[in-house]
N, C-alpha and C positions, 0 to 999 in steps of 0.2 A: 448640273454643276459637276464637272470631272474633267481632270489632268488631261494633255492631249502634248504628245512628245512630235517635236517637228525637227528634220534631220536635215541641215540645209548648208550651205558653203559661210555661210557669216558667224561669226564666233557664239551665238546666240542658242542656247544647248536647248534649253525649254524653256515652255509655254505656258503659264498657268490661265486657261479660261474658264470665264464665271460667264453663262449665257445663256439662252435660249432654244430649243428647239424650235419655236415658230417660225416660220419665213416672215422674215422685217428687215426690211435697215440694223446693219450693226449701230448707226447712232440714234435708232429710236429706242432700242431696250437699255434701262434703266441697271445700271452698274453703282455699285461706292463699294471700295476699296480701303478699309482702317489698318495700316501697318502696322508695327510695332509701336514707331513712334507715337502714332497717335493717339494709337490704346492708353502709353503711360500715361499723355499730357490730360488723359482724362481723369487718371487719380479717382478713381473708383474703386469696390473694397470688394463687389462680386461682378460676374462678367452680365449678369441679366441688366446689372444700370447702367449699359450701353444705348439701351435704348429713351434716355433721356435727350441723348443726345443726334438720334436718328430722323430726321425729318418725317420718314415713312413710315415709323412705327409708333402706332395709334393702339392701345387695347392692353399692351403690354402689364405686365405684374410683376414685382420681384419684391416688396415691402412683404410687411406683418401678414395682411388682412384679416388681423385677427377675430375681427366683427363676422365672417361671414366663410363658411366653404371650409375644406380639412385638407389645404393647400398651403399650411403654413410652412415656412424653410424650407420650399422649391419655387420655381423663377420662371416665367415664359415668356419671349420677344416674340409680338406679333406685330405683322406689317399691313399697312392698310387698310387697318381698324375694324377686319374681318376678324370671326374666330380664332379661336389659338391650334387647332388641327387645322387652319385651312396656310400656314406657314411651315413649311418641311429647314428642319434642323438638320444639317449633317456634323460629324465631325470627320475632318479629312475626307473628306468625301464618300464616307459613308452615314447609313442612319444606325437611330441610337433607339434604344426600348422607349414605347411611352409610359408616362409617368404609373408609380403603380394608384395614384388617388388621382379626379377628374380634378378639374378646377373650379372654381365657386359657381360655373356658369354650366355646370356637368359634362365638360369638354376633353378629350381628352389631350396632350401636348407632350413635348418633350422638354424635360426639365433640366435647362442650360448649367443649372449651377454644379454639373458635373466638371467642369473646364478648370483646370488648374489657370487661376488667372497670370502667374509668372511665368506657363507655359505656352500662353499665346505668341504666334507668329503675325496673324493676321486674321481678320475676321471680311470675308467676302457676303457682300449681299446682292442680290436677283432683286430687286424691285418691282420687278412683273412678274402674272401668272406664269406658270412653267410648263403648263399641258398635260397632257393627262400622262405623258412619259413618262414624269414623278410620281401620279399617283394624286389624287386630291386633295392630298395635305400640301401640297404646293401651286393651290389657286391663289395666294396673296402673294409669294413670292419664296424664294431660298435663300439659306444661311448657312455658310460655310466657314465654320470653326477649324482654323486650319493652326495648328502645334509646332513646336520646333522639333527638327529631326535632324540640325545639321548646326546647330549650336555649338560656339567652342569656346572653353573657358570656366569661370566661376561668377555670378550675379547673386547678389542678395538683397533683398527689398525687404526693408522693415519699415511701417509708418502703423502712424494713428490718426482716428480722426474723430471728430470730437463733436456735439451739438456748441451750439453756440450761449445757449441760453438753459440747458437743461444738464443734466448727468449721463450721458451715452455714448459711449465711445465705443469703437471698431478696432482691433488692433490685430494685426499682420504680418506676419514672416512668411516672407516666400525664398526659396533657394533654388536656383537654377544650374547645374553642372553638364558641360560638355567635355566628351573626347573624340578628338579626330584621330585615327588610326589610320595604316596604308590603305587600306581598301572596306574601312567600316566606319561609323560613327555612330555613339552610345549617348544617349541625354539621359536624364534624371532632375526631377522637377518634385518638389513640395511645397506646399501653400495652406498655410494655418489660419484662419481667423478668427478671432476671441468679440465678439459681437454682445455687447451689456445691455438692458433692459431698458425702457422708457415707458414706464406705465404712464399710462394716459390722465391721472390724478396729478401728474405734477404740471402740465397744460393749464393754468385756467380758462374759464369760463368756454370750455369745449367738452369737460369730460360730463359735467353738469345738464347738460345738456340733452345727455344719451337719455331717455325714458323712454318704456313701455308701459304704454296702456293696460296692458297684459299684466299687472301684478297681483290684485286680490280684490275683485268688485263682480260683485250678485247683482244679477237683474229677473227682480220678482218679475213673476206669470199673471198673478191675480192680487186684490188687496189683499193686504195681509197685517194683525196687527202681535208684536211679543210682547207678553207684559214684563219679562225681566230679563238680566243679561246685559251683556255688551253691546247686542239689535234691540234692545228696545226700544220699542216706537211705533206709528203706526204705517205703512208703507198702502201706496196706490198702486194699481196694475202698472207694468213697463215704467215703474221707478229702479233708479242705481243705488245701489249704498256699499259704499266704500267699506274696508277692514277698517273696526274702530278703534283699530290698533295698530293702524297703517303707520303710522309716526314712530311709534316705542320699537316697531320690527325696523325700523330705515327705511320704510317705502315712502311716499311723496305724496300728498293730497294734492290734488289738482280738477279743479270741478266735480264732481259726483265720482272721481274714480280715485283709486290708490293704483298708485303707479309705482313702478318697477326699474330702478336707478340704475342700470346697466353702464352706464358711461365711465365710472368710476373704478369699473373692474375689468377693463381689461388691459394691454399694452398697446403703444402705436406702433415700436418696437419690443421683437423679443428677445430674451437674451438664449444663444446661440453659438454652438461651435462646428466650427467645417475644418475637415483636413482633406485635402486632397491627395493625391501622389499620380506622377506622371513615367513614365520609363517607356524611351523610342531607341530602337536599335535596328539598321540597316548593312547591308555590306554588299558590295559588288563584287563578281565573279566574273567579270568580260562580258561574254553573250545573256547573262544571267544575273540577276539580282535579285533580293529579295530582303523586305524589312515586317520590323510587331512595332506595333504601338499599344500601351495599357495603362487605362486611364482606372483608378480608383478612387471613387469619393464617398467621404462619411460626413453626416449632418445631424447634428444632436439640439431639438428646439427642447430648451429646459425647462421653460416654465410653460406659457402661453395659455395664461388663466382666463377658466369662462364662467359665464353663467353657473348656477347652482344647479338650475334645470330649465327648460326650453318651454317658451308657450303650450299648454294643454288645448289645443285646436282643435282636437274632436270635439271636446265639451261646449263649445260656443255654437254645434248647432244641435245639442240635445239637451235634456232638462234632468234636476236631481231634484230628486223627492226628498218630502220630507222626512228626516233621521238617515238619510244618508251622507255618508264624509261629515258626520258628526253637524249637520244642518240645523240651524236655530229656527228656520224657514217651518211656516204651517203650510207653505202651498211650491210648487217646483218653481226652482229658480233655475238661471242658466248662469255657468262659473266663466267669469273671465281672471283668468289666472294663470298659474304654474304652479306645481306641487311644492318646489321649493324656492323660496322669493327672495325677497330681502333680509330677511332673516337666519339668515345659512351664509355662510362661508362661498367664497368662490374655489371651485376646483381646479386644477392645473391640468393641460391637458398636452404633455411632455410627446414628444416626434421623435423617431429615429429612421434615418434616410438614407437607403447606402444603395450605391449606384458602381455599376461598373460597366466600360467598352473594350474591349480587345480586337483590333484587326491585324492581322497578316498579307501579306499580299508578294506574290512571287512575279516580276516580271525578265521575258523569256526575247530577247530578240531577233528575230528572223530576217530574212529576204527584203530585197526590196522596199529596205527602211519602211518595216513594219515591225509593231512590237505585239507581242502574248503576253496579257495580265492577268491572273490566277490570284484571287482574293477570299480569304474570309473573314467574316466578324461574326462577331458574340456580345449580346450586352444584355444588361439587367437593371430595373428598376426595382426595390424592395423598400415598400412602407410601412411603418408600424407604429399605430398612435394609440390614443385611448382618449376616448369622447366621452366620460360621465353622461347620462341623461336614462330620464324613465323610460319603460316601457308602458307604453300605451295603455294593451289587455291586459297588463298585468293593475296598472293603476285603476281601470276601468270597475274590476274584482275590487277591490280595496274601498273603494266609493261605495261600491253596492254591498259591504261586510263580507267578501267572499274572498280575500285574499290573503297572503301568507300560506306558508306550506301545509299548512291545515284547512286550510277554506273560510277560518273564521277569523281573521285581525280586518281592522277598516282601517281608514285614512281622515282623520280629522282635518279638514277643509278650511 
């Protein structure tokens, strides 16, 4: 996908082609074209929910996914339901840094929600592979994020948008200003969105739903009988017994296990702020031109509360002795649990997103209606989150009385 200037006797100055290097038929390779107009009729609040409305993009991500992956408040359009590296993103037709976190599927992408959405001109798509020209992130196809740089005037977009049924709204200021000078033009673009929260507790009969197995149930080794306590009883080899406390903590009895209410703690939406800013300046010199384009975005996910603590997995294929992690157990049992369950608090687990692209490009005209183009870019992805959760060996220490800075604190189980 790149500009290609054609110099010809018909008023028709240039060319923008979106195409192929394969040898085909120009009407077998697979084009769509979103202009401006079309952008707006779509009334969307980031540029990644374009793909709602793409035929060919199957795989795509730009919600919460707060359940899964540390991809929250960044956006990937993927086309033809392959990977998210296997769709090459450009802006202007250049490429942009990948994301500095994989995606929930460990993939790596570029994260579209840099695109000031007031600054859109058009949004070009490749619907077919690209060849190995691009590089293998462009075997499903390319996307050309193309900006305004010849804008003239003043535009201001303010809206909201609202759930219908719940408390969540989106709300958006974007400003767009051009100036056309004799031989230059200057844009300048901003775009704010104020993005509110929809924890998943206000949904019924969905958040209910969410359980884990995984919240606090022993599965004895051998008989085993306590005569006092909270496990008294007499237990058979390969019986369950649930925390008999499963209830008073908030976890869930459900057949022989105490389960672990996750559904209730997290959001469908986060609550969120994006600012972008945009700045294209060009000017012509006769034989010579040259323009920068500089895109800056900031992403602040503020809450995006999770778990207390994540499945203990090693422990389901090994056994704790008795008087370890404070065991009421005469014989080894196996923990199916998490250190911290139902009874804990959920943590927050706040994002900060800041992404930049800078390109330059000097084009130089010669002979024989031919032109010299001299470009550079720069970009950067930068993540910064904080995921609460144990450490493993250090829990491990703690089970078997060996843990804390001293070697001797344990972990009552």
């Amino acid at each position: 996908m790149a500009p290609f200037s054609l110099l010809m006797a018909e008023e028709i100055e240039e060319i923008k082609v979106t195409g192929s290097y394969i040898g085909t038929r120009a009407n077998d390779i697979g084009t769509e074209i979103i202009d401006q107009s079309d952008f707006n009729d779509l009334n969307i609040s980031t540029v990644g929910e374009i793909s709602k409305y793409l035929s060919s993009a199957a795989g795509a991500h730009f919600q919460s996914n707060t359940l899964d992956g540390v991809d929250q408040g960044m956006s990937a359009i993927t086309l033809r339901g392959l990977d998210h590296a296997s769709t090459l993103v450009l802006i202007n037709q250049r490429r942009q840094t990948f994301a500095g976190t994989p995606s929930h599927e460990g993939e790596g992408y570029i994260d579209v929600n840099i695109i000031p959405e007031i600054a859109m001109n058009r949004v070009e798509i490749l619907k077919e592979g690209a060849t190995s020209l691009y590089g293998s992130d462009a075997v499903a196809g390319v996307i050309n994020f193309v900006t305004h740089d010849d804008f003239e005037g003043l535009k201001i977009n303010l809206s909201q948008q609202e759930t219908t049924n719940y408390d969540q709204k989106d709300d958006v200021i974007g400003v767009l200003y051009g100036k056309k000078f004799i031989d230059s033009n200057l844009v300048i673009a901003a775009n704010i969105l104020k993005r509110s929260a929809l924890p998943s507790i206000e949904i019924p009969r969905i958040a209910e739903n969410g359980l884990s197995t995984l919240g606090n149930t022993f599965k004895v080794a051998e008989a085993d009988t306590i005569l006092s306590g909270d496990y008294a009883g007499s237990y058979s080899a390969g019986d369950w017994v649930a925390d008999p406390n499963c209830l008073e903590n908030g976890g869930v009895i459900q057949g022989p296990f105490c389960k672990f209410l996750y559904g209730t703690r997290f959001n469908i939406v986060n609550d969120e702020d994006h600012e972008k800013f945009y700045i294209s300046y060009k000017k012509d010199l006769g034989n010579l031109s040259f323009g920068i384009k500089y895109i800056d975005s900031s992403i602040d996910v503020n809450d995006n509360p999770q778990s207390p603590s994540y499945p203990a997995l090693s422990f389901m294929s090994r056994k704790i002795l008795p008087g370890q992690g404070g065991s009421p157990f005469n014989v080894p049992v196996t923990w199916y649990g998490r250190p911290l369950g139902s009874a804990f608090p959920s943590p927050i687990s706040p994002k900060d997103i800041d992404q930049y692209h800078f390109s330059s490009s000097v084009i130089i005209e010669l002979r024989n209606q031919a032109n010299l183009e001299l470009s550079f870019t720069k970009s950067r992805h930068k993540n910064f989150h904080n995921r609460p959760d144990t450490i493993n060996s250090r829990m491990e220490k703690a089970i078997a009385g060996n843990g804390g800075v001293n070697g001797n604190e344990t972990w009552n189980l």
